[in-house]
Biotite code that builds the C-alpha atoms (Angstrom):
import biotite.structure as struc

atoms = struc.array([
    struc.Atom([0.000, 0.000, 0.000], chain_id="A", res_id=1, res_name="UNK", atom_name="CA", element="C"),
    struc.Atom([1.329, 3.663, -0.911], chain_id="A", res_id=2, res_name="UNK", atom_name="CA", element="C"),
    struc.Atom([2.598, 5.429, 2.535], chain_id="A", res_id=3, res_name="UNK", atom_name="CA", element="C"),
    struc.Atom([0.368, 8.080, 3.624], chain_id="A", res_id=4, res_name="UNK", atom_name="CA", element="C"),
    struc.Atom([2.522, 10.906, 5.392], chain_id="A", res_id=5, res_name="UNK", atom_name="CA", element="C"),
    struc.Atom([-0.172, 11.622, 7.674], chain_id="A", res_id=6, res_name="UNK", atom_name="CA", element="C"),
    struc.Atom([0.914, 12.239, 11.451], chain_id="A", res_id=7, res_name="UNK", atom_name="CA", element="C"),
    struc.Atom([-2.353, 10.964, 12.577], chain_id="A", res_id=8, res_name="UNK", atom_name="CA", element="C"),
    struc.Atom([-1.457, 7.553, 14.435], chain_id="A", res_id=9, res_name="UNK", atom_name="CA", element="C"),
    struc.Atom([-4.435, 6.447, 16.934], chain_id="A", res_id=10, res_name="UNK", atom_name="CA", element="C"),
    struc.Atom([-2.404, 4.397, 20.072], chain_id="A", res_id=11, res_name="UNK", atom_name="CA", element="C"),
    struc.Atom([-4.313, 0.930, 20.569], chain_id="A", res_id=12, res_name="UNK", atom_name="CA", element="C"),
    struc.Atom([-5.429, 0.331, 24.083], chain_id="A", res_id=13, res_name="UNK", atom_name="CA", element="C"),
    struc.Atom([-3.988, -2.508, 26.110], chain_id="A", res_id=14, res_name="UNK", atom_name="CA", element="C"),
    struc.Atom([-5.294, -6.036, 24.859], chain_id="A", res_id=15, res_name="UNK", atom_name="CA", element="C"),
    struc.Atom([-6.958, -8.236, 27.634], chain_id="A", res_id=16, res_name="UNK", atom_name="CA", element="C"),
    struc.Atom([-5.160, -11.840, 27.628], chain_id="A", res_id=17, res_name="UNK", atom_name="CA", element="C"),
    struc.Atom([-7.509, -12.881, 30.316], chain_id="A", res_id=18, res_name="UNK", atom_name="CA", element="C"),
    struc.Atom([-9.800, -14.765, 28.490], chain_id="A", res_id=19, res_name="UNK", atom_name="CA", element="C"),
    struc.Atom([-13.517, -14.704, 29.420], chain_id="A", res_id=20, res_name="UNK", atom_name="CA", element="C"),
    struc.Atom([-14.255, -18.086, 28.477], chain_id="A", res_id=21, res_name="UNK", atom_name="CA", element="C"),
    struc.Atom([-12.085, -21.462, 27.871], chain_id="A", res_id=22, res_name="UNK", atom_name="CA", element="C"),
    struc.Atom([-11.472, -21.967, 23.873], chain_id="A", res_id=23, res_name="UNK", atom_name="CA", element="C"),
    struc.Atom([-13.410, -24.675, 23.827], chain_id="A", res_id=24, res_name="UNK", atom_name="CA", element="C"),
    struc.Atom([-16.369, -22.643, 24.751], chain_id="A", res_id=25, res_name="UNK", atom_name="CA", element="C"),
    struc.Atom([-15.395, -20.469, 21.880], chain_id="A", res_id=26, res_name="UNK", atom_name="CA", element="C"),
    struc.Atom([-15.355, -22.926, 19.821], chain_id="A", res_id=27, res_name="UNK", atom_name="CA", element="C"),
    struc.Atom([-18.606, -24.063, 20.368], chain_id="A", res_id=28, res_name="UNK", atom_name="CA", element="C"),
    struc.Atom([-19.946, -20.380, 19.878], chain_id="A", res_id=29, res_name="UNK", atom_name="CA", element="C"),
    struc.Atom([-18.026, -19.217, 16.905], chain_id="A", res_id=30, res_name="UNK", atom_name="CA", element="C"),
    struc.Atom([-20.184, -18.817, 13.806], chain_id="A", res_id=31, res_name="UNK", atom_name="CA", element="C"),
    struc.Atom([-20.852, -16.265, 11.125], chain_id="A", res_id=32, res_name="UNK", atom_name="CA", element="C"),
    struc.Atom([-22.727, -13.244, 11.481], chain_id="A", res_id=33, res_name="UNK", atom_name="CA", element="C"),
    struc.Atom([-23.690, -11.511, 8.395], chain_id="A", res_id=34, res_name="UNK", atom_name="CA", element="C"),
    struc.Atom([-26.181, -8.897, 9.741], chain_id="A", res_id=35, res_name="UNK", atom_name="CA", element="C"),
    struc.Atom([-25.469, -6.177, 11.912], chain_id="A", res_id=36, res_name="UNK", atom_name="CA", element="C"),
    struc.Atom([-26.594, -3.477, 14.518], chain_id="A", res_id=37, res_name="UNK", atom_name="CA", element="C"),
    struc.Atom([-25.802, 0.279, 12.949], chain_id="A", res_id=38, res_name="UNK", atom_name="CA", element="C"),
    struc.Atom([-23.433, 0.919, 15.736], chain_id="A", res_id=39, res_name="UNK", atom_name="CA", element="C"),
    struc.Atom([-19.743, 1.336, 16.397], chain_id="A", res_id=40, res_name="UNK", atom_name="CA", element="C"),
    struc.Atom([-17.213, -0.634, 18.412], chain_id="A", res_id=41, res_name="UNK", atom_name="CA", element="C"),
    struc.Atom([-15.279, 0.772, 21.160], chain_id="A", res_id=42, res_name="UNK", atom_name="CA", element="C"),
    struc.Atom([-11.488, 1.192, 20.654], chain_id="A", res_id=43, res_name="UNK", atom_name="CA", element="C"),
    struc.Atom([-11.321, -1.050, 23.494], chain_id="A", res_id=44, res_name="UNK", atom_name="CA", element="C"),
    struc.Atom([-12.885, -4.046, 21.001], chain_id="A", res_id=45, res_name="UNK", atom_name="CA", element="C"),
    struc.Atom([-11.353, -2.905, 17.921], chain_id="A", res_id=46, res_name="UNK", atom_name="CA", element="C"),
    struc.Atom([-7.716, -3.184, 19.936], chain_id="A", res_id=47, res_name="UNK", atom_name="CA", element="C"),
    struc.Atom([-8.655, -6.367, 21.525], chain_id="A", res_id=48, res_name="UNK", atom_name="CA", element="C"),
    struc.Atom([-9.604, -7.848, 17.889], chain_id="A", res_id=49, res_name="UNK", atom_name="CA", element="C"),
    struc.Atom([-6.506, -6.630, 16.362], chain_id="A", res_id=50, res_name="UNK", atom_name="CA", element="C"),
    struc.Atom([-4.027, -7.945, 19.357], chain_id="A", res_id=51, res_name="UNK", atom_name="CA", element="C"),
    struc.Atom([-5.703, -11.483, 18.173], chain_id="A", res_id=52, res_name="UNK", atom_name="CA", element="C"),
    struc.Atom([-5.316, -11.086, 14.128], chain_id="A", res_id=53, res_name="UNK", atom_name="CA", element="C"),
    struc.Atom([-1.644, -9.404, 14.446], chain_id="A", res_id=54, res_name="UNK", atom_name="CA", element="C"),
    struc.Atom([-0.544, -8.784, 17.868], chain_id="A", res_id=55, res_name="UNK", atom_name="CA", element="C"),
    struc.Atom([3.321, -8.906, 18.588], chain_id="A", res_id=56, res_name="UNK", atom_name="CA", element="C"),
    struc.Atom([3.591, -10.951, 21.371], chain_id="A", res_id=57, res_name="UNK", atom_name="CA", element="C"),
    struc.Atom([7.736, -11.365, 21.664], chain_id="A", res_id=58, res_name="UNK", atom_name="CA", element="C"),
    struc.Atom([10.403, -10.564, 19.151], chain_id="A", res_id=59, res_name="UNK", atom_name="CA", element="C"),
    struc.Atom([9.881, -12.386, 16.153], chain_id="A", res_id=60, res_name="UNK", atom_name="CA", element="C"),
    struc.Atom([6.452, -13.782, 17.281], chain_id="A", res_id=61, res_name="UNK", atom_name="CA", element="C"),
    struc.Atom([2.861, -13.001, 16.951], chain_id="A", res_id=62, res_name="UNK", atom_name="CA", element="C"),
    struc.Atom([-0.290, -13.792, 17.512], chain_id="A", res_id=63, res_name="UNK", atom_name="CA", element="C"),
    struc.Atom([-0.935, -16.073, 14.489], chain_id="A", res_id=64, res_name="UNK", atom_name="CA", element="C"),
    struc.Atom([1.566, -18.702, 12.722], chain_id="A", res_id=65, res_name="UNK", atom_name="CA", element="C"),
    struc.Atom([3.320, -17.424, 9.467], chain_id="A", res_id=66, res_name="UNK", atom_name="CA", element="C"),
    struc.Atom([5.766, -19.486, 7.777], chain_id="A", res_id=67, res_name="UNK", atom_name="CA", element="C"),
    struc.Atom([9.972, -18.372, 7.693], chain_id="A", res_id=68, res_name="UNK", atom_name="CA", element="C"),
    struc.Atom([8.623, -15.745, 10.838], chain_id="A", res_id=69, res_name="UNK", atom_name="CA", element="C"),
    struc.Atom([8.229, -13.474, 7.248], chain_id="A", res_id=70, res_name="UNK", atom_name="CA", element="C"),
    struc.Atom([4.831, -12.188, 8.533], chain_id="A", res_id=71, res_name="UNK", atom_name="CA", element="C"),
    struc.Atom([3.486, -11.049, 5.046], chain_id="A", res_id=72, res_name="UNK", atom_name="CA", element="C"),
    struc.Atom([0.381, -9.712, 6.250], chain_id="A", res_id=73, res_name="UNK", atom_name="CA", element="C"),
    struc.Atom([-0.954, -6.048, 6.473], chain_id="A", res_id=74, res_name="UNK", atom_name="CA", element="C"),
    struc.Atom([-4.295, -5.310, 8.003], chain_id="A", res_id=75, res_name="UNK", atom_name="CA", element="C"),
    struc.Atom([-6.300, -2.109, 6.932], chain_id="A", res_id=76, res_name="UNK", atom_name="CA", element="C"),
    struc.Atom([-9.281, -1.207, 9.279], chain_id="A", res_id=77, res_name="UNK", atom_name="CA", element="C"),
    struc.Atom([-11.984, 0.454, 6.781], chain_id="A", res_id=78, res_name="UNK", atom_name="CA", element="C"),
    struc.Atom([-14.121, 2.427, 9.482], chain_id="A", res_id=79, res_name="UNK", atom_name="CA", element="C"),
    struc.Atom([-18.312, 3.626, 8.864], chain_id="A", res_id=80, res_name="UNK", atom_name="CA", element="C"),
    struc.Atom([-19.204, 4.413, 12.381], chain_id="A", res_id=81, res_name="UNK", atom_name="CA", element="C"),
    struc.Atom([-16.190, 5.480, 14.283], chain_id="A", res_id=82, res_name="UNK", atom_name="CA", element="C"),
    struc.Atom([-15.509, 5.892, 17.787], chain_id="A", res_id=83, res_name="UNK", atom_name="CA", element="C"),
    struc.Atom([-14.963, 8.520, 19.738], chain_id="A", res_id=84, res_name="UNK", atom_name="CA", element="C"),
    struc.Atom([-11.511, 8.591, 19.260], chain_id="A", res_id=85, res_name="UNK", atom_name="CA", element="C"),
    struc.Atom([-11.272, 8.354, 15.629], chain_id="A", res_id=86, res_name="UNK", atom_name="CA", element="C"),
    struc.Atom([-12.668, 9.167, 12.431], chain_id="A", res_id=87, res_name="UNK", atom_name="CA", element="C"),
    struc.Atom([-14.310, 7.656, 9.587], chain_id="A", res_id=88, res_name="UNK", atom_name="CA", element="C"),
    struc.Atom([-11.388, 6.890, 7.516], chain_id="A", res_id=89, res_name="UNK", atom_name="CA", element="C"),
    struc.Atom([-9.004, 3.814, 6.355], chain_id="A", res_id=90, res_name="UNK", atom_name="CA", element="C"),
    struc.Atom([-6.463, 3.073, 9.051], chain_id="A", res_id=91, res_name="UNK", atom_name="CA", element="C"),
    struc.Atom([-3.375, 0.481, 8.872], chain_id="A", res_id=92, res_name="UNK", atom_name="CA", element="C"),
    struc.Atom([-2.613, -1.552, 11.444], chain_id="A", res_id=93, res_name="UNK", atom_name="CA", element="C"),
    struc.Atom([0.983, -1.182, 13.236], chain_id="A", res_id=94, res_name="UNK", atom_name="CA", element="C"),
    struc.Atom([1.579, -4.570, 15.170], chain_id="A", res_id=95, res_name="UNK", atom_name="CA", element="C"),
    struc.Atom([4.876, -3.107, 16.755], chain_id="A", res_id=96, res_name="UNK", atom_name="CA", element="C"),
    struc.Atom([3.570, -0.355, 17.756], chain_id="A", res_id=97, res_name="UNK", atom_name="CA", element="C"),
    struc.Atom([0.134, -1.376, 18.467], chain_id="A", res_id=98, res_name="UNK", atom_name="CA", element="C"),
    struc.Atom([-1.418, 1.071, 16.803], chain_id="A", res_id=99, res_name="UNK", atom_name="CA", element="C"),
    struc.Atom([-3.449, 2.401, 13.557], chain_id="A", res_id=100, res_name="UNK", atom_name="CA", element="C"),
    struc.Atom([-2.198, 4.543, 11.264], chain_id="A", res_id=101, res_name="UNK", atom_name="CA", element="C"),
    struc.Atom([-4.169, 6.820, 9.540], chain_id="A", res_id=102, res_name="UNK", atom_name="CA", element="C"),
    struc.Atom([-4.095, 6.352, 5.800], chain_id="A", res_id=103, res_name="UNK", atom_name="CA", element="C"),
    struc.Atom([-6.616, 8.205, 4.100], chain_id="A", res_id=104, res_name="UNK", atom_name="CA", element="C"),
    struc.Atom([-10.149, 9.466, 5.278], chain_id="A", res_id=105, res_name="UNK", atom_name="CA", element="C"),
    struc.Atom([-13.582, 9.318, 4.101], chain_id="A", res_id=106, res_name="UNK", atom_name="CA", element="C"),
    struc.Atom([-15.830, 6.529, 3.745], chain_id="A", res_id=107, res_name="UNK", atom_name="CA", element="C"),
    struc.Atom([-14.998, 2.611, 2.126], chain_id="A", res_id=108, res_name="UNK", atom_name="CA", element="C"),
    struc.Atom([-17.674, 0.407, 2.842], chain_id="A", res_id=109, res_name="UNK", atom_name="CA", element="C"),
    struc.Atom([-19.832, 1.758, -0.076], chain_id="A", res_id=110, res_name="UNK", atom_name="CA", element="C"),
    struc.Atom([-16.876, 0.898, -2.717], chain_id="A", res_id=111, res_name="UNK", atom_name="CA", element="C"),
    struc.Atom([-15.705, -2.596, -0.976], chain_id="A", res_id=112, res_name="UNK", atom_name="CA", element="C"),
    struc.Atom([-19.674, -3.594, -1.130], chain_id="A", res_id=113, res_name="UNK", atom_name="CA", element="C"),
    struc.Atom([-19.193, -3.366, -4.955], chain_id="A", res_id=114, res_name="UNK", atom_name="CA", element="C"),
    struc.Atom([-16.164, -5.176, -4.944], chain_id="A", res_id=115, res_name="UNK", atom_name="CA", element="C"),
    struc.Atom([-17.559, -7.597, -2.799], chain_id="A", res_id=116, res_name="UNK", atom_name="CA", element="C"),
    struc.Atom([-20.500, -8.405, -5.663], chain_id="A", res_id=117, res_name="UNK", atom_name="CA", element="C"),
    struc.Atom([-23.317, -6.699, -3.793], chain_id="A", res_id=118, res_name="UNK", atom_name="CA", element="C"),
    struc.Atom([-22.979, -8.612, -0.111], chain_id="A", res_id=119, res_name="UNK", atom_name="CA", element="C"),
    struc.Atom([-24.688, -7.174, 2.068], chain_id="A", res_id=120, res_name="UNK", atom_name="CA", element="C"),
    struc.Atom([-22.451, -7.930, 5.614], chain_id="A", res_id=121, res_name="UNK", atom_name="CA", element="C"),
    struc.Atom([-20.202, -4.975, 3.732], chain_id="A", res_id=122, res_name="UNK", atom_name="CA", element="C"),
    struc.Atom([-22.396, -2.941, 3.630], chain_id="A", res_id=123, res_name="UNK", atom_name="CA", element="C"),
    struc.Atom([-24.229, -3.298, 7.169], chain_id="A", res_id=124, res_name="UNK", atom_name="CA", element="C"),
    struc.Atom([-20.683, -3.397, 9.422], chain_id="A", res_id=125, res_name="UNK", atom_name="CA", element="C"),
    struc.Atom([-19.821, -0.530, 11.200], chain_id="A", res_id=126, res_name="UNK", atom_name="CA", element="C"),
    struc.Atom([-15.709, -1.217, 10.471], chain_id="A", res_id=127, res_name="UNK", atom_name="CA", element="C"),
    struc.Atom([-13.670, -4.236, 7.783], chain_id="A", res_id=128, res_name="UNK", atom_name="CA", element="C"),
    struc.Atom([-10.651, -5.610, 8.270], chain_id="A", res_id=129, res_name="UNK", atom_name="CA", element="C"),
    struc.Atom([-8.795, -6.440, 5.013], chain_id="A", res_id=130, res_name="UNK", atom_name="CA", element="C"),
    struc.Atom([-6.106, -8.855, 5.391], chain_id="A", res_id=131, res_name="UNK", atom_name="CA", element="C"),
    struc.Atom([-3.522, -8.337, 2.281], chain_id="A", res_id=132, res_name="UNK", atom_name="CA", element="C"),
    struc.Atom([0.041, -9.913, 2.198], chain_id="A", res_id=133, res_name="UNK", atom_name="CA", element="C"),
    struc.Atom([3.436, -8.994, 0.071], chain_id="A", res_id=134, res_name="UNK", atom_name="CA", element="C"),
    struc.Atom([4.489, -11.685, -2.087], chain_id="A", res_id=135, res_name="UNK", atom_name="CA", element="C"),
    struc.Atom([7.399, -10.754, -2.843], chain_id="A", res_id=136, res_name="UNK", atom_name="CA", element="C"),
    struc.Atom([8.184, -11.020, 1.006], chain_id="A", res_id=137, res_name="UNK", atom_name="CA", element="C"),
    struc.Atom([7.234, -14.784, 0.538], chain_id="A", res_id=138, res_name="UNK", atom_name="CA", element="C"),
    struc.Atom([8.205, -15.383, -3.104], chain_id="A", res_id=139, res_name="UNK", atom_name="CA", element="C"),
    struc.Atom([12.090, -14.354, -1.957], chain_id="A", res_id=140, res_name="UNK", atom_name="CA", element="C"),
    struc.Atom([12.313, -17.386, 0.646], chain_id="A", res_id=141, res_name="UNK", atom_name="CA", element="C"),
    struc.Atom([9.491, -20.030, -0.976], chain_id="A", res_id=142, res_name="UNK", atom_name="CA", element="C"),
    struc.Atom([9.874, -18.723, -4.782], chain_id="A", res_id=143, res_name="UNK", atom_name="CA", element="C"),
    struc.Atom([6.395, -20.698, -6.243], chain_id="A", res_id=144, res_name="UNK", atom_name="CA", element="C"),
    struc.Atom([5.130, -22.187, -3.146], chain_id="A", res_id=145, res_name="UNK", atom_name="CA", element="C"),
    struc.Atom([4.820, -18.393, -1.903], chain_id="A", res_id=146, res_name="UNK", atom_name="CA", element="C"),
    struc.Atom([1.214, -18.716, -2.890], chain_id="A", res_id=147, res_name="UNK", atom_name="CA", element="C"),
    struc.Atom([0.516, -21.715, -0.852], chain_id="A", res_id=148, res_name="UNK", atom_name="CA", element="C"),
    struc.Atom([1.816, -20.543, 2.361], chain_id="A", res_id=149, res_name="UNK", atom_name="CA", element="C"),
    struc.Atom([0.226, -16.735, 2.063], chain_id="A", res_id=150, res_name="UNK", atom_name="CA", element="C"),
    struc.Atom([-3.278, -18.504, 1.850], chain_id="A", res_id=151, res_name="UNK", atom_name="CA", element="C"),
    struc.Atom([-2.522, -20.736, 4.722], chain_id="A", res_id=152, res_name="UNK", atom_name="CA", element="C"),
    struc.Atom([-1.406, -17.969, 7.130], chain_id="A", res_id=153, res_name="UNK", atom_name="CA", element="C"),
    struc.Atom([-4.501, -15.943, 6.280], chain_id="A", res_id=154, res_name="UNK", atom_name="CA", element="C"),
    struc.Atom([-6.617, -18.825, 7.285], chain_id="A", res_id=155, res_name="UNK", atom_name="CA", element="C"),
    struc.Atom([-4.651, -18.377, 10.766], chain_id="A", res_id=156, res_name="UNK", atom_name="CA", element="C"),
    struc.Atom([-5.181, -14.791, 11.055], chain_id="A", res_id=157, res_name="UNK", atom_name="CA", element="C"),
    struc.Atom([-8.767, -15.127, 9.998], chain_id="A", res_id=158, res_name="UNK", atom_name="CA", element="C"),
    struc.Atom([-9.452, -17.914, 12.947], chain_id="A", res_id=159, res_name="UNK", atom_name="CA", element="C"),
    struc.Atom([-8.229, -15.543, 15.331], chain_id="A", res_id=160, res_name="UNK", atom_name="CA", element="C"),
    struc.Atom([-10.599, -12.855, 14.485], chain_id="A", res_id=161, res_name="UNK", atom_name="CA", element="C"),
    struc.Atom([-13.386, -15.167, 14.588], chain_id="A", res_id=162, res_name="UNK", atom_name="CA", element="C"),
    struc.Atom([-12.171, -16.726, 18.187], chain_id="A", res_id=163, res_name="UNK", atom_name="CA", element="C"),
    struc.Atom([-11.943, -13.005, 19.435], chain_id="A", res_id=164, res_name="UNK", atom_name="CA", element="C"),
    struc.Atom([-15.122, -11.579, 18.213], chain_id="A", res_id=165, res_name="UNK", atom_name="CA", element="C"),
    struc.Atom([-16.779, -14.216, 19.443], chain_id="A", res_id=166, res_name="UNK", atom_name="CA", element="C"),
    struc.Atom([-15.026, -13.794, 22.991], chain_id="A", res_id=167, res_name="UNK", atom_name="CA", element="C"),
    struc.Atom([-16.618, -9.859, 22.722], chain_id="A", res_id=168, res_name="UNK", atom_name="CA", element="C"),
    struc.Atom([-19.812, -10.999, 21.780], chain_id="A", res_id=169, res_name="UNK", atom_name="CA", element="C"),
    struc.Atom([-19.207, -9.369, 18.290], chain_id="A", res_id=170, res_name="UNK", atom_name="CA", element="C"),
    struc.Atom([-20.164, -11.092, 14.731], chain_id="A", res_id=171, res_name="UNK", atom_name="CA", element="C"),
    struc.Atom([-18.452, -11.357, 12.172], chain_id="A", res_id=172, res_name="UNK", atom_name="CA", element="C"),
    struc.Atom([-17.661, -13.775, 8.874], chain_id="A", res_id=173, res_name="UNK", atom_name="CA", element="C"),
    struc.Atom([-15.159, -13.922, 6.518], chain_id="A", res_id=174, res_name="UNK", atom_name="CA", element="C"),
    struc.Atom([-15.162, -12.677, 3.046], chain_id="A", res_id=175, res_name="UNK", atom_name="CA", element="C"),
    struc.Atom([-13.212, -14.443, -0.017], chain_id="A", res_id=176, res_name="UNK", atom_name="CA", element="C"),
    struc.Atom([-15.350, -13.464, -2.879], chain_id="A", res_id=177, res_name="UNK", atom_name="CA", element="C"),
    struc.Atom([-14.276, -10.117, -4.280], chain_id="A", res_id=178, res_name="UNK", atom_name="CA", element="C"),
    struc.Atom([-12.596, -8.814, -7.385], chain_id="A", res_id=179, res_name="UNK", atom_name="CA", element="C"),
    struc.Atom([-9.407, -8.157, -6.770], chain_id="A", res_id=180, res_name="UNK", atom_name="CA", element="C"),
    struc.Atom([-8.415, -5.649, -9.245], chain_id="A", res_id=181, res_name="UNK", atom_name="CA", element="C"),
    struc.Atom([-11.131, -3.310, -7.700], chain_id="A", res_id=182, res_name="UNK", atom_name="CA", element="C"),
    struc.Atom([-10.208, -4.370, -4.289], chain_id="A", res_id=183, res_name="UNK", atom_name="CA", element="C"),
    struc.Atom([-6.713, -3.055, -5.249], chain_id="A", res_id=184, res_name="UNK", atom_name="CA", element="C"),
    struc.Atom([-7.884, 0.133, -6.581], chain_id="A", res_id=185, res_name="UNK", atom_name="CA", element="C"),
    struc.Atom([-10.205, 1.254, -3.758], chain_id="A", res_id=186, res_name="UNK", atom_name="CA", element="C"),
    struc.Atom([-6.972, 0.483, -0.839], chain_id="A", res_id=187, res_name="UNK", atom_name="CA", element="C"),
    struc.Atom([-4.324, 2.023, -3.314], chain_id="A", res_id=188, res_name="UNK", atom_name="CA", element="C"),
    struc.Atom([-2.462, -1.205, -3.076], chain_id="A", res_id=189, res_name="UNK", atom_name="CA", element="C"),
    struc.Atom([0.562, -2.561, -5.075], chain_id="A", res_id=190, res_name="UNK", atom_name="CA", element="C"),
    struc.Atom([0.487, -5.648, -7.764], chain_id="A", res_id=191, res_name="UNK", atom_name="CA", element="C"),
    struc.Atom([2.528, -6.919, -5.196], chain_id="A", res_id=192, res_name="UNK", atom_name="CA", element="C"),
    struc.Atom([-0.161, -6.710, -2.645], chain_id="A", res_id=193, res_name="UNK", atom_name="CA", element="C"),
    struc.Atom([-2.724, -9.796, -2.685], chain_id="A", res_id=194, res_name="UNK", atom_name="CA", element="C"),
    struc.Atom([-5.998, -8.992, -1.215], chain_id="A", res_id=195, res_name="UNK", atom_name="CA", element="C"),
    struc.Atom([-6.906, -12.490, 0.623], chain_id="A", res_id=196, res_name="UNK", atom_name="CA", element="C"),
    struc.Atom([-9.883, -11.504, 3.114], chain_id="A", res_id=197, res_name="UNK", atom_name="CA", element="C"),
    struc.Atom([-12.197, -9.037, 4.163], chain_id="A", res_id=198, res_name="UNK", atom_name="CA", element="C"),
    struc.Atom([-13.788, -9.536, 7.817], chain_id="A", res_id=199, res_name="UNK", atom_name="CA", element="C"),
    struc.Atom([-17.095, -7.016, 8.107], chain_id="A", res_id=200, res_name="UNK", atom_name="CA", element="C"),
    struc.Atom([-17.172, -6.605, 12.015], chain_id="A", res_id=201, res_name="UNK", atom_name="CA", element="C"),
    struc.Atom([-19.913, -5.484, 14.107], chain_id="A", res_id=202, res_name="UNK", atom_name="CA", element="C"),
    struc.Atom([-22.152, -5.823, 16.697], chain_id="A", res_id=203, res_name="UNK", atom_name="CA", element="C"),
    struc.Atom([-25.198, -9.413, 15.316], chain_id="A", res_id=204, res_name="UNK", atom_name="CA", element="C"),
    struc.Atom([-28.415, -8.768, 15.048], chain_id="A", res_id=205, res_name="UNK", atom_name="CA", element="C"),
])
């Protein structure tokens, strides 16, 4: 994705790692929600989700798997109904420095409903995340099976999200069917960039 040189960086507040309930409740619980209340999340929920998809956890390690330690993946938060804290806007995700980054402003979920054919959880969610990785990251150390391992990481990253809404009593579901020429175009992204999921997030109906 093209740098923004906006100064506007929104600090992510402190994850919980106290679990409400065991994983296997979780488990039991997680399912997809594709219809949602026209209402924000707190920054509190949005950091919490976050910490789960991306969240550094020691040098070298985070939250979710990723083959080599290469950690290909970029998450952009596409916000409707902001918090407090924040505007409507598109916001990248800094896992370092747990927090977003402010990349452009204005409203997404209008354009990502159209390149998501017309599906509706888009367009209900108060916030996406859009999980993209660099191949070229991956392509340096696995050369053609670069392809093979980006898909399997995002199915990592993806399980978290679902684990963690679910612990916040969130919905959410994930998205694979877009077009992802369009999908490129509306985040500014490179040809490098591959757009793998979209996760509408929000409070079920």
């Amino acid at each position: 994705m093209r740098e923004n040189t906006s100064p506007v960086k929104i600090p992510l507040l402190r994850p919980d790692q106290q679990d409400a309930l065991a994983l296997n409740q979780l488990l039991l619980k997680r399912k997809s929600h594709r219809n949602f209340k026209p209402q924000s999340i707190t920054l509190k929920e949005l950091s919490q989700l976050l910490w789960a998809a991306q969240g550094a956890v020691a040098p070298g390690r985070r939250t979710a798997p990723s083959a080599g330690a290469i950690f290909p993946f970029r998450i952009l938060t596409a916000i409707e109904l902001a918090p407090p804290q924040m505007s409507v806007g598109l916001y990248l995700f800094e896992p370092d420095a747990f927090r977003l980054k402010l990349m452009a402003k204005g409203a997404f979920r209008e354009k990502l409903y159209q390149a998501c054919m017309f599906q509706e959880c888009i367009l209900q969610a108060p916030l996406c995340l859009i999980l993209y990785a660099k191949l070229t990251m991956v392509e340096r150390v696995y050369g053609e099976r670069a392809f093979n391992y980006i898909f399997l990481e995002g199915g990592h990253i993806g399980q978290n999200i679902y684990l963690a809404a679910t612990a916040l009593d969130l919905g959410t579901v994930a998205v694979g069917a877009f077009r992802d020429e369009m999908i490129r175009q509306i985040l500014m992204l490179s040809a490098d960039d591959i757009p793998v999921y979209l996760f509408p997030v929000g409070k079920p109906v």
